[in-house]
Each structure stands twice: as C-alpha cells, then as structure tokens.
KEVEXBA-155805 format. One record per residue (C-alpha): x, y, z; residue in three letters; residue number from 1. Coordinates in nm, 3 decimals, decimal comma, m for minus. Layout:
<nodes>
> east	north	up	rest	nr
> X	Y	Z	Ala	NUM
...
</nodes>
This chain:
<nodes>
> east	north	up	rest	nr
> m1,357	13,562	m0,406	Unk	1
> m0,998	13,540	m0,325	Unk	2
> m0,937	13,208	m0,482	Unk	3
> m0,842	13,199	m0,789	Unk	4
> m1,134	12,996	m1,015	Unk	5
> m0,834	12,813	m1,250	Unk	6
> m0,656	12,717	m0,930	Unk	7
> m0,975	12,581	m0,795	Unk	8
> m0,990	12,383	m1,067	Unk	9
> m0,608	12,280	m1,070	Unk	10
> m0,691	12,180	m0,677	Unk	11
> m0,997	11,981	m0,802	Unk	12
> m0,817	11,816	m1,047	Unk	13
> m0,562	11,708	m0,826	Unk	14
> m0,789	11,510	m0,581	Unk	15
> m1,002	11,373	m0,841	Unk	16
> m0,696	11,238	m1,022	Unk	17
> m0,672	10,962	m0,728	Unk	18
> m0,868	10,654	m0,803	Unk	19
> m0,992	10,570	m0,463	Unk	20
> m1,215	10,337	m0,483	Unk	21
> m1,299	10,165	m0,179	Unk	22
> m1,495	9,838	m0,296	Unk	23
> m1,190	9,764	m0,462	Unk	24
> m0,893	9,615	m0,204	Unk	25
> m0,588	9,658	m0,504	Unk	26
> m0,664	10,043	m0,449	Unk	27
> m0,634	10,036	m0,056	Unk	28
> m0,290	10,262	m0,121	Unk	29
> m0,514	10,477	m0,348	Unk	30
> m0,745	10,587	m0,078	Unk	31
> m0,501	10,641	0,185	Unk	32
> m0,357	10,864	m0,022	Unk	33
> m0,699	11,037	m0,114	Unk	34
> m0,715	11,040	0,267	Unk	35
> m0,369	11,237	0,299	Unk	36
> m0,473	11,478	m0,016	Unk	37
> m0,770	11,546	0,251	Unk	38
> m0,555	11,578	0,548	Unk	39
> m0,337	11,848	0,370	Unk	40
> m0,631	12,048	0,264	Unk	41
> m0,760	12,033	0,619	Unk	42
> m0,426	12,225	0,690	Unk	43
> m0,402	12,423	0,413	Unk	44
> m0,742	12,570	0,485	Unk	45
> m0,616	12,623	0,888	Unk	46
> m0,752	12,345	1,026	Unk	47
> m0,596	12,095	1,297	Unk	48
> m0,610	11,765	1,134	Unk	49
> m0,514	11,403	1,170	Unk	50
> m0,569	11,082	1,005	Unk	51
> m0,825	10,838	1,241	Unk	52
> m0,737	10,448	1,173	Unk	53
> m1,057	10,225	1,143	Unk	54
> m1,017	9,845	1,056	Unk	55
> m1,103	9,941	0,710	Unk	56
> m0,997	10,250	0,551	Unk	57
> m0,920	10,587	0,765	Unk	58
> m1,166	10,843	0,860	Unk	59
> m0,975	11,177	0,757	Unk	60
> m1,045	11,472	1,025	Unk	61
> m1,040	11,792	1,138	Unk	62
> m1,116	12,029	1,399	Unk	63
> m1,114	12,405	1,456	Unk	64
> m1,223	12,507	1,793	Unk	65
> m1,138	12,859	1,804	Unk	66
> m1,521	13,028	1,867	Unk	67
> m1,485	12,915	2,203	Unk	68
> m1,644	12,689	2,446	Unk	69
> m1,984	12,850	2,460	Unk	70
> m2,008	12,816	2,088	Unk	71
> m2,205	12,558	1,916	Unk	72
> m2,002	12,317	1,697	Unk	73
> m2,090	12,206	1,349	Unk	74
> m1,987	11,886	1,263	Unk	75
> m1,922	11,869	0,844	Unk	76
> m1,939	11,504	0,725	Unk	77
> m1,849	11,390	0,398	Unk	78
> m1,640	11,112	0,188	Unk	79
> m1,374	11,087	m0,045	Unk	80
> m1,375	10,736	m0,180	Unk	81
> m1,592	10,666	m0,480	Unk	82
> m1,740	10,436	m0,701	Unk	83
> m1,592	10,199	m0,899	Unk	84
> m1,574	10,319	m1,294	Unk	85
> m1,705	10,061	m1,487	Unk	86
> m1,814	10,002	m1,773	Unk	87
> m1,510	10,246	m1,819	Unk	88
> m1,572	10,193	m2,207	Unk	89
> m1,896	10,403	m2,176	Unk	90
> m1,701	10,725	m2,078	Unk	91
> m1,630	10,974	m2,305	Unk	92
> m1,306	11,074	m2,141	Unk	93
> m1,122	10,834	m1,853	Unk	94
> m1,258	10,864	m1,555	Unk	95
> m0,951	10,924	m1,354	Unk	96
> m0,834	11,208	m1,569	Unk	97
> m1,084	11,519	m1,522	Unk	98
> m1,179	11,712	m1,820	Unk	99
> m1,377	12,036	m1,841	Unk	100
> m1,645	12,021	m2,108	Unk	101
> m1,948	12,274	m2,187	Unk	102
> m1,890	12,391	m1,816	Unk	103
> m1,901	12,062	m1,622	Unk	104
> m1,603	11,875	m1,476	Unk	105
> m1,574	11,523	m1,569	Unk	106
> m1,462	11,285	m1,363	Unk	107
> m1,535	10,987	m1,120	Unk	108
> m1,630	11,189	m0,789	Unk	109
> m1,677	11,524	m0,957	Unk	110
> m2,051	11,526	m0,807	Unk	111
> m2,011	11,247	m0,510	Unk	112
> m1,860	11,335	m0,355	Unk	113
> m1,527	11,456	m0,420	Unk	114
> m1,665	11,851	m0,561	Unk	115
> m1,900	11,883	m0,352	Unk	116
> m1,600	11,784	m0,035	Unk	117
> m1,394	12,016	m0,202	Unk	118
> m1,585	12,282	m0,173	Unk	119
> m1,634	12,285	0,172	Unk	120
> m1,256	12,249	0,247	Unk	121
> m1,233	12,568	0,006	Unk	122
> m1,534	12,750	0,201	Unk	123
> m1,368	12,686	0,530	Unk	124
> m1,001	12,835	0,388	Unk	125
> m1,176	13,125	0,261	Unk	126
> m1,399	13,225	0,521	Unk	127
> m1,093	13,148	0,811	Unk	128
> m0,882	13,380	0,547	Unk	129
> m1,113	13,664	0,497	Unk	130
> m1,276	13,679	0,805	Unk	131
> m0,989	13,577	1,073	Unk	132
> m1,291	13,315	1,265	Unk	133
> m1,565	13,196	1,229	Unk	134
> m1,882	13,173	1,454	Unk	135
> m1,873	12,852	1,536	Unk	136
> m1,655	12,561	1,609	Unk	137
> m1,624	12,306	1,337	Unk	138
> m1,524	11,917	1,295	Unk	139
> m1,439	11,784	0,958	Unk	140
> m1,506	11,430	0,881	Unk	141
> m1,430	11,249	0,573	Unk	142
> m1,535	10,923	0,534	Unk	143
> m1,312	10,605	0,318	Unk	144
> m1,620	10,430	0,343	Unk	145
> m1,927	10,538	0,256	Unk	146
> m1,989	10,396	m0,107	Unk	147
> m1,952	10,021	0,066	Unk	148
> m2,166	10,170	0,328	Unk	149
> m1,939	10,299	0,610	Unk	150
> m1,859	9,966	0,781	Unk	151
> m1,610	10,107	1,028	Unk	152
> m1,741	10,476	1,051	Unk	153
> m2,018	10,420	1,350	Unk	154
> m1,785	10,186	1,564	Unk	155
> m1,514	10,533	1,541	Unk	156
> m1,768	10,766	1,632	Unk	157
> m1,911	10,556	1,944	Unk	158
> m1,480	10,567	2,022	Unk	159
> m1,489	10,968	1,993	Unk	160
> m1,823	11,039	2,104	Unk	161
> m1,711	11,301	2,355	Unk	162
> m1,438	11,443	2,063	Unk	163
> m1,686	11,445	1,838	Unk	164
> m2,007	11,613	2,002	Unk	165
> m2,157	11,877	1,782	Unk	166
> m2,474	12,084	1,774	Unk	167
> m2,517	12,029	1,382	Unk	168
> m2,375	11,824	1,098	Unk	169
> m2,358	12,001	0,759	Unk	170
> m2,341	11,725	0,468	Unk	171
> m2,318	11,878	0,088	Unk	172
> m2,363	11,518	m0,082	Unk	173
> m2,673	11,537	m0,282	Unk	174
> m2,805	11,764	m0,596	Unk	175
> m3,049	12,031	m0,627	Unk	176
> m3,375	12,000	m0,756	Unk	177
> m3,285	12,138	m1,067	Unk	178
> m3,050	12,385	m1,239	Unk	179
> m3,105	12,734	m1,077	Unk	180
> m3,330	12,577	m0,809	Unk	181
> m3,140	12,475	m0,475	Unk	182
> m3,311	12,259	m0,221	Unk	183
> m3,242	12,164	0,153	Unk	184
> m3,384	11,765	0,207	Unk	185
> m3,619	11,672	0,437	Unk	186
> m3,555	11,265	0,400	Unk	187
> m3,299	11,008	0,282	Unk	188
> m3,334	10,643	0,194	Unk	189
> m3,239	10,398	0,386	Unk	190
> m3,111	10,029	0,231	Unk	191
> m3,074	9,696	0,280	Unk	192
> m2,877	9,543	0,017	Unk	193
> m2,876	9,128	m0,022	Unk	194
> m2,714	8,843	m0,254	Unk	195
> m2,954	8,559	m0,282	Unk	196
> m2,775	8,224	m0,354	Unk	197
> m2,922	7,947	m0,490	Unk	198
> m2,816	7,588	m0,555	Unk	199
> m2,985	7,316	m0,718	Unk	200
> m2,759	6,965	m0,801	Unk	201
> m2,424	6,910	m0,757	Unk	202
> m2,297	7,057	m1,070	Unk	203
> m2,345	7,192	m1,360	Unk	204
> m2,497	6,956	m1,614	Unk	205
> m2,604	6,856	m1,972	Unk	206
> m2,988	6,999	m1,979	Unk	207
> m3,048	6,726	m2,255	Unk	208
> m2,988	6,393	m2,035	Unk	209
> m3,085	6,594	m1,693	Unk	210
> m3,352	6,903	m1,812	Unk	211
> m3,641	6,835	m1,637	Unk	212
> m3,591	6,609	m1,400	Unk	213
> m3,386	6,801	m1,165	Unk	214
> m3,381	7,155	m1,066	Unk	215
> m3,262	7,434	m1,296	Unk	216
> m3,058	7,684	m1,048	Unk	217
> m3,112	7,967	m1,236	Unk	218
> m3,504	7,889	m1,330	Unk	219
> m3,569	7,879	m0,962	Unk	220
> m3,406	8,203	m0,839	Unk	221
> m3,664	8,404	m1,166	Unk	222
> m3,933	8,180	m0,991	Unk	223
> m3,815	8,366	m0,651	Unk	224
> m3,769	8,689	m0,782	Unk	225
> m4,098	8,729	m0,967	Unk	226
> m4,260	8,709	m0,615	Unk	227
> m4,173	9,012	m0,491	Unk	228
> m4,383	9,253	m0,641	Unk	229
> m4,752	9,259	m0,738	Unk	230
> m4,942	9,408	m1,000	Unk	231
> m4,951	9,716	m0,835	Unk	232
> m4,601	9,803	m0,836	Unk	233
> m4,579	9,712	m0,452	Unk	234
> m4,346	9,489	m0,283	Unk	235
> m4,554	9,168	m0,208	Unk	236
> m4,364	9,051	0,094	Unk	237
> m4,563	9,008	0,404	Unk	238
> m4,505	9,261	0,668	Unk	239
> m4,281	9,482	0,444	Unk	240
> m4,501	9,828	0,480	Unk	241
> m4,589	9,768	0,834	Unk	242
> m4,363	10,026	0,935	Unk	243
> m4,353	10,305	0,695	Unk	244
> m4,463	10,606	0,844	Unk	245
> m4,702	10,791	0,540	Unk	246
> m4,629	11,179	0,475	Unk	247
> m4,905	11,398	0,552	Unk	248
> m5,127	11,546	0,317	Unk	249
> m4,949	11,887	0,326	Unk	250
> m4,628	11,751	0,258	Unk	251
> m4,724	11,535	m0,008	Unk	252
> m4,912	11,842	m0,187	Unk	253
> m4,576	12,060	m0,166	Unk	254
> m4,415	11,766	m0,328	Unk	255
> m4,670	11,739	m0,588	Unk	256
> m4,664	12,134	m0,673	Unk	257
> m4,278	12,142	m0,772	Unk	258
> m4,124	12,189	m1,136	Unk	259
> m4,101	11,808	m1,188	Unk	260
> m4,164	11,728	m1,554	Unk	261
> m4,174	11,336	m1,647	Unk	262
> m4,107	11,381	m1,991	Unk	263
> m3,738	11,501	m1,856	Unk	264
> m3,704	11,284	m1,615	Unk	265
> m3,755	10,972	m1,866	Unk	266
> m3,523	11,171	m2,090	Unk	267
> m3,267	11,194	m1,866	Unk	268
> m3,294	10,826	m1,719	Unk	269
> m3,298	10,718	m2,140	Unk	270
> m3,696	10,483	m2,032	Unk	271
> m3,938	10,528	m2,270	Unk	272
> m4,205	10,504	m2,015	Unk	273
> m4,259	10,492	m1,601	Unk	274
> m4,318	10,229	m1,348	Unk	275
> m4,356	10,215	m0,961	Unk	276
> m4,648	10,140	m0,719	Unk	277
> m4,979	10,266	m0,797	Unk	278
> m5,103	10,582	m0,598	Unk	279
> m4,802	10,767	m0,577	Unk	280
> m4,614	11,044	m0,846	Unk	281
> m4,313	10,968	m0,964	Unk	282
> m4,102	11,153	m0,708	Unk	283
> m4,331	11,025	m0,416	Unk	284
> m4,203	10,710	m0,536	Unk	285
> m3,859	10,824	m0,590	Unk	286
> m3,860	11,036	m0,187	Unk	287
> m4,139	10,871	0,001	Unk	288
> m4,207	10,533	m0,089	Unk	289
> m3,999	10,141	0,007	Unk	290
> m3,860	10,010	m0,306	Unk	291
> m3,733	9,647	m0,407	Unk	292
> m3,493	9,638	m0,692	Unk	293
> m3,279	9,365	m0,844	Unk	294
> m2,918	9,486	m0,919	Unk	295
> m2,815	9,170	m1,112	Unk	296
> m2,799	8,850	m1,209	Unk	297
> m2,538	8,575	m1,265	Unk	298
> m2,626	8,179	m1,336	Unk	299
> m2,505	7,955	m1,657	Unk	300
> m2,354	7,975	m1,968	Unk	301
> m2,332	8,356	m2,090	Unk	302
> m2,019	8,382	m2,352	Unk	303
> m2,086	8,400	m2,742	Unk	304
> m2,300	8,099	m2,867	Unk	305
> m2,522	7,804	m2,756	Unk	306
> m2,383	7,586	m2,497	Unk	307
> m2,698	7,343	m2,290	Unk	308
> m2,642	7,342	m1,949	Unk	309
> m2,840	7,294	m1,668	Unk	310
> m2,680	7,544	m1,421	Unk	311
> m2,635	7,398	m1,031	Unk	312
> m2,580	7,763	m0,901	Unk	313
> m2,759	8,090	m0,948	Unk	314
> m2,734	8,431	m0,786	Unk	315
> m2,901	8,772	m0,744	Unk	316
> m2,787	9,063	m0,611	Unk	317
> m3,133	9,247	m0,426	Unk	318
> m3,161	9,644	m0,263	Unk	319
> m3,442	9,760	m0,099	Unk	320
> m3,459	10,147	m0,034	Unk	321
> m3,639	10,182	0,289	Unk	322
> m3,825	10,475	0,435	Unk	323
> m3,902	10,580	0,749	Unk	324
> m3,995	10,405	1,033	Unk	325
> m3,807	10,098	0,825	Unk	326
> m3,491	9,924	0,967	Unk	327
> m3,246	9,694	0,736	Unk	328
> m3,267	9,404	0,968	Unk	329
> m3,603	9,320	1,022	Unk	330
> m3,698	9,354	0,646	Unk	331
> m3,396	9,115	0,589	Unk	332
> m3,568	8,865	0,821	Unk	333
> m3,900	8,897	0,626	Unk	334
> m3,687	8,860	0,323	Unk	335
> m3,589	8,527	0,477	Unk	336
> m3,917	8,447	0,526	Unk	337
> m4,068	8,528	0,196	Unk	338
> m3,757	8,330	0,004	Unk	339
> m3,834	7,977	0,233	Unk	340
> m4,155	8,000	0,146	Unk	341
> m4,090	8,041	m0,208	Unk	342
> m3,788	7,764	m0,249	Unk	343
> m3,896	7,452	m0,447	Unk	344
> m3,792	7,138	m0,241	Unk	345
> m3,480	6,988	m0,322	Unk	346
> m3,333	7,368	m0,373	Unk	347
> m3,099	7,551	m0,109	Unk	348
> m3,135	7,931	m0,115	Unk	349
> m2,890	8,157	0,127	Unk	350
> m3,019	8,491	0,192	Unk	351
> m2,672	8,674	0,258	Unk	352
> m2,703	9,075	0,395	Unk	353
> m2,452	9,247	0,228	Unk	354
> m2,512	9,631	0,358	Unk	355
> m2,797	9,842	0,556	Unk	356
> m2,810	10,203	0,690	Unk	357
> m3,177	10,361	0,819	Unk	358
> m3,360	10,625	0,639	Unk	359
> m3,321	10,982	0,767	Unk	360
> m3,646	11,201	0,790	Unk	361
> m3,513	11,579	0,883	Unk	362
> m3,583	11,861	1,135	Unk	363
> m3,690	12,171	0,906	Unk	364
> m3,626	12,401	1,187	Unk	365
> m3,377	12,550	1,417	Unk	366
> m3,091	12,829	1,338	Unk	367
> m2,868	12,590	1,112	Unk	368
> m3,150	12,536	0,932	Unk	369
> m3,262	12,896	0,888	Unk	370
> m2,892	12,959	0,813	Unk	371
> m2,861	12,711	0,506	Unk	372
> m3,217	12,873	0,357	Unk	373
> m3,041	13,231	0,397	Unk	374
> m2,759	13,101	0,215	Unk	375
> m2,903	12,923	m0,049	Unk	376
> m3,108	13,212	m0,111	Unk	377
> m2,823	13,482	m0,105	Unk	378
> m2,596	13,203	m0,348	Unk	379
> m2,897	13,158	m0,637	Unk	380
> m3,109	13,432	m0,556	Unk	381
> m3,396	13,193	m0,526	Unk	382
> m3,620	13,108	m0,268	Unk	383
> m3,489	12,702	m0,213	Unk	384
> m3,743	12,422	m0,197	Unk	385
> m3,761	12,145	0,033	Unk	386
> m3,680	11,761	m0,167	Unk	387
> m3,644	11,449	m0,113	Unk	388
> m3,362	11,226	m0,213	Unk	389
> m3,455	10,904	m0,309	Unk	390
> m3,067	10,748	m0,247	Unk	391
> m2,866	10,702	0,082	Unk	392
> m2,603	10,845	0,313	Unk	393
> m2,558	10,545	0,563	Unk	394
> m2,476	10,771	0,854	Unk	395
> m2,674	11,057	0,873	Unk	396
> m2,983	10,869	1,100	Unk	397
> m2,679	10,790	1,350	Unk	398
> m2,497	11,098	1,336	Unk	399
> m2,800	11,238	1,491	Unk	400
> m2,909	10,994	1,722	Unk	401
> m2,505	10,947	1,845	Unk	402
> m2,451	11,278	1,877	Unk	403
> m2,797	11,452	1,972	Unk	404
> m2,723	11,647	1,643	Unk	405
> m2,923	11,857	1,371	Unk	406
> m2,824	11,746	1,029	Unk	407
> m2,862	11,954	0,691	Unk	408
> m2,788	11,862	0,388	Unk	409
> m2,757	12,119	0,138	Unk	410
> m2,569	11,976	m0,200	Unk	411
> m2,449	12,150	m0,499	Unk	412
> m2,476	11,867	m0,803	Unk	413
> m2,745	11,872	m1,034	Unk	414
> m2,996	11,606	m1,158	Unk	415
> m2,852	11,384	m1,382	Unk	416
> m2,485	11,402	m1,260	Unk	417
> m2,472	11,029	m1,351	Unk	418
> m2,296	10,975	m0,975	Unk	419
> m2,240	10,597	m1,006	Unk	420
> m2,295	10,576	m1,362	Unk	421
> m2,005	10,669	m1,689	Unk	422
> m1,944	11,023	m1,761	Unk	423
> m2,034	11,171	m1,379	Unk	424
> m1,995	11,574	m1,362	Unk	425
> m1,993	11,832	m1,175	Unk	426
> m2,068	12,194	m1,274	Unk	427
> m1,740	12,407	m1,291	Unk	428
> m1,979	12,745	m1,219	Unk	429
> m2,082	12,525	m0,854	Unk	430
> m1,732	12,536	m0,694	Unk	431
> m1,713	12,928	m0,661	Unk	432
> m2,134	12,964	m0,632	Unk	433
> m2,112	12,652	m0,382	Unk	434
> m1,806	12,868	m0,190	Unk	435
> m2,031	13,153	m0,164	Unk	436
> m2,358	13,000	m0,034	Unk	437
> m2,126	12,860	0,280	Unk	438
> m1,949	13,171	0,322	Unk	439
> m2,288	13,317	0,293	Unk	440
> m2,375	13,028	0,561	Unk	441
> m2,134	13,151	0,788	Unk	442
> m2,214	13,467	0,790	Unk	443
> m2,584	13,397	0,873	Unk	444
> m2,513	13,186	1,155	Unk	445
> m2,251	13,487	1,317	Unk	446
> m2,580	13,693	1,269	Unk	447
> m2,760	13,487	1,437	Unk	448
> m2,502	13,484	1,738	Unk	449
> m2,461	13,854	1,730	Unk	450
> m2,472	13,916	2,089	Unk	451
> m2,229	13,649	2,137	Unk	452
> m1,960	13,722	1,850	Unk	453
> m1,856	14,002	1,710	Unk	454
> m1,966	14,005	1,332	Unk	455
> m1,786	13,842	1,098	Unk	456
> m1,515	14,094	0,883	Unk	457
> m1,601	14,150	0,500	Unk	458
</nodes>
C-alpha cells in the first residue's frame, strides 16, 4: 500500500483527538470542527466536498462523479460524532488522547465510528491514487448526528433527494463476528428510546410523618417497571410482538451453526450467567428478537448516608430494540397504554419519546453485495459469514426506502470494542487490512462492469 502505516496512524490520531460529542451542546465548536477535519480529508483523498447545514449539527459531504452518467453511484454513509466518555475514570488512558497498546488504538471513536470512517476516506485516496478512477460514482456522507439518533439527517436527505440518488450505500459501522472472521449483516435494530416521569405529592417529604399515607414517587415507577417483562424473559406489554416478522427456519439454523461460544461472550460482557426470553440462543436474542431494557434510574436521596425522604419525583430512562416489521411509534403508544394502566391513582406518569429509528432487514443479493463477499474474502482470506447486529444505525431503513437504494454494511471492529463503554479500540492491523478489502471492493465491482469500464490499473 502506498500509505504509509505510521502516517495512517498520525492521520487517525489527528481526528480522534477532537472530542465531538454531539449529546453534549458545550462541544457544538468541537464537532464542527470534526466536520471540517472530514471535509479536508474528502479533498485530500480527491473528492469534491462541502459542508451541508442542518438545524443541528452539519452533515459533512462529498461527491465524485467521474465514472460517468451511466454508472451506478454508491452512496458511503457514516458519522463522526461520538459518544460521550464517561465514567472517564474507568479508562486506562484519556479518551481524547489515542494510545496504541498490544495492537489496538485507544480512543473514544477508534471503533464507532471514527476508524472505521477513516478508513474509507483512506480507501477512496488510495484507490483514486493508484488507479486514476474508479468504477463507480460515489457520495460521501458523514453524519454529526447519529449517536443522538440523526435528528436532522432524514429532513436533509428528503432536501437532496435528487443530489443524493444512489444505486447502493456502503456503511463500515459495525464489527465482525470475530477476530479473523468478517461478516456482511443481514439486520439492524431498530429503537425507541423513552424517559418515564413520575410524580407523586407536591414535594419531597419526611417518610416518617408522611410514609404510607401518600405515594412514594420512586416506589411507584419499580411498581411500573416490574411490569414489563414476564417470567419468560418476554416483554409483557399487550400488542408488543404483533408485528415482528419471525426468521425462517433456515436462517435461524445458519445462525445457530456459527463459532459463538457463551462462555466468551459472558467473559467479555464481565455476567456470570445469561438472561433473555425463553426459546431463543443467545445471539437470536441479541439479532432477531424485541428487547425492553431500562437504562437508568434517578428518584431520592442518593449521596453518602441515611437521609428519610419520601421522594415526590421519580424517573426512568427505557429502550426498546425493535425488529422487523416493528415501528418506534406505535410501540410508544402501547407503552402509553401499558403505563396508564399500571399508574396507582393519585400518581401522574409522562411517557416522554426521546429517540426512534426502524430496524433494517437486508437484501443478500445483487452485485454490491457479491462485491463486498469478494472483498472480504480477498482481505482475510476467509469465506465471510452472514450476522446480525443486535444495535442500531437510525438511517439505514430510510436510506433505502428514500433513495430506492441497496445498503451493505461491512465493518471492520471486533467484538468487544467497548463502543460506548471506557477503554473503546480499534485494531491498528484493521486500518491497512480494512484499506485493502475496499480497494479489493473496488476492484470487484470494475469487474463486474467490465464491458462498461476499462479495468481498473494495478
């Protein structure tokens, strides 16, 4: 490869040094600039590019059209603003200052999605520099949005439809089944993410003189909460699995036959045992099946020490991960539903919807396709498997249905990445191996057009 490997990682560095975290409005500056750092590799790698305002933060972009108009256009999609760092005390080294240990690249984004963007800006510079084109026309979208769920990203493309009309979308935002082992997805997640609000009395009070005799905030949301599941692991809200679709028995065999070892997995998560609805493996639960989780809790006293109050306000933040044929607002209005039925008298309980995106359920056919699995094999010398991903990229469903476009996802992390979580990384060996599967990508796809193009150089 013509790139240097220690400047890759210089590059890396660079863009992962930028904290731009876009729950977080004190680092709006920081993501416009992560933006910029985007728009400049966009050039640097021979690209057209220009920042797109949203009323959030900007969608960074990028467009080379030179296969011509008979050419089919690949739209890549991914996102440069991260998660927040916290509980920054749990990281070995901070997480805004990368560090290269045992082979993996520390930092927040290394994995999502900040590497695996990188390398296709890198891929894109390489191929235009050793080959002179490329077979097809590409767009290059990165997102400011996508870890508060891309509020502003849909109402852009509807703006640009016509600009942005592809014949496939190529997202490298997940991991691969395992090190060695590279996988193309056949589903996403979708999620509908709540804050449940509860309020008992008028304030907080002393639970000696008033325990017992009024409601308890915080007793009342656990009562809530500890309706939503059965024994069973399901979700016990009415209506809830009316509309997932159920996988096949072939699919669910293939699933069932890969190198998935528990005893890992629970390793790697830190559990000392499993849980999930009855029926179902653990990664049918993890790819295939609706999930209702609560992602935390706030009511009453909680500093050092006793202190007996009777708390007026509680609150819960609740995600469900939805599957296929699922959509975010109807299972919030059977949330609603559930909670009223649930809610002592006396009590009020608002059910606010904080985020949703659909779940994605792919196309394993077609020549992108066939071009990633040519790749992938040519880049690890393995035949790739088909996964699951049990997360969720808000806008691949739409990207699809917008633009009447194929998406693949094909992503270079590897379990236990801890994206979202202290100490995320990124394998250094995965920025030159991930360069060579897309150039490797490329190439297939100017094979495929043959006839049309005349092959790739090199």
């Amino acid at each position: 490869m013509a790139i240097d490997p220690h400047d890759l990682r210089g590059e890396l560095f660079e863009f992962l040094r930028i904290p731009s975290i876009s729950a977080r409005p004190e680092h709006a500056l920081d993501v416009r600039d992560a933006a910029l750092w985007v728009i400049g590799a966009l050039e640097a790698a021979g690209l057209k590019a220009e920042l797109l305002e949203t009323e959030g933060h900007p969608v960074a972009f990028g467009e080379w059209l030179g296969a011509g108009d008979h050419a089919p256009t690949l739209l890549i999609y991914g996102h440069y603003d991260v998660q927040p760092p916290e509980p920054v005390e749990l990281w070995t080294t901070p997480p805004f200052e990368p560090a290269l240990r045992d082979g993996r690249i520390y930092a927040r984004g290394a994995a999502d999605n900040k590497g695996q963007l990188f390398i296709q800006l890198k891929a894109l510079q390489e191929a235009l520099s050793r080959y002179g084109s490329l077979p097809v026309n590409v767009l290059f979208l990165a997102d400011g949005e996508e870890e508060i769920a891309s509020p502003n990203l849909l109402p852009l493309i509807r703006a640009h439809k016509d600009r942005l009309s592809a014949d496939g979308v190529l997202i490298s935002d997940s991991a691969m089944f395992a090190p060695g082992l590279p996988s193309l997805l056949f589903s996403l997640r979708g999620m509908a993410y709540f804050e449940l609000r509860v309020r008992g009395v008028r304030g907080d009070l002393h639970s000696g003189s008033y325990g017992g005799a009024v409601p308890n905030a915080a007793s009342c949301l656990v009562g809530i909460l500890s309706t939503l599941h059965d024994q069973d692991g399901r979700v016990a809200i009415e209506g809830f699995y009316d509309a997932v679709a159920d996988w096949d028995a072939e699919t669910r065999a293939q699933i069932r036959a890969l190198p998935f070892v528990e005893q890992e997995f629970m390793h790697e998560a830190g559990a000392t045992c499993l849980y999930g609805e009855s029926g179902y493996s653990t990664i049918e639960r993890l790819w295939t099946r609706p999930t209702c989780e609560v992602n935390g809790l706030l009511s009453g006293y909680t500093g050092e020490g006793a202190k007996t109050v009777l708390p007026a306000d509680a609150m819960a933040k609740l995600s469900f991960r939805l599957v296929s044929d699922q959509d975010p607002a109807h299972v919030g209005d059977l949330l609603r539903s559930h909670v009223s039925q649930y809610t002592p008298p006396g009590v009020e309980v608002d059910v606010v919807e904080l985020a949703g995106c659909r779940p994605w359920r792919a196309n394993l056919e077609g020549p992108f396709f066939e071009a990633a699995r040519e790749a992938l094999r040519a880049g690890f010398g393995v035949e790739p498997v088909l996964t699951g991903d049990g997360a969720s990229i808000p806008i691949v469903a739409d990207l699809e249905e917008l633009l009447g476009a194929q998406a693949i996802l094909m992503g270079f992390a590897l379990p236990g990445a801890n994206m979202h979580a202290p100490n995320e990384w990124f394998p250094e060996a995965h920025l030159e191996n991930g360069i060579e599967t897309l150039l490797s990508f490329y190439r297939e796809l100017s094979r495929q057009r043959s006839e049309a193009l005349p092959p790739l150089r090199g």
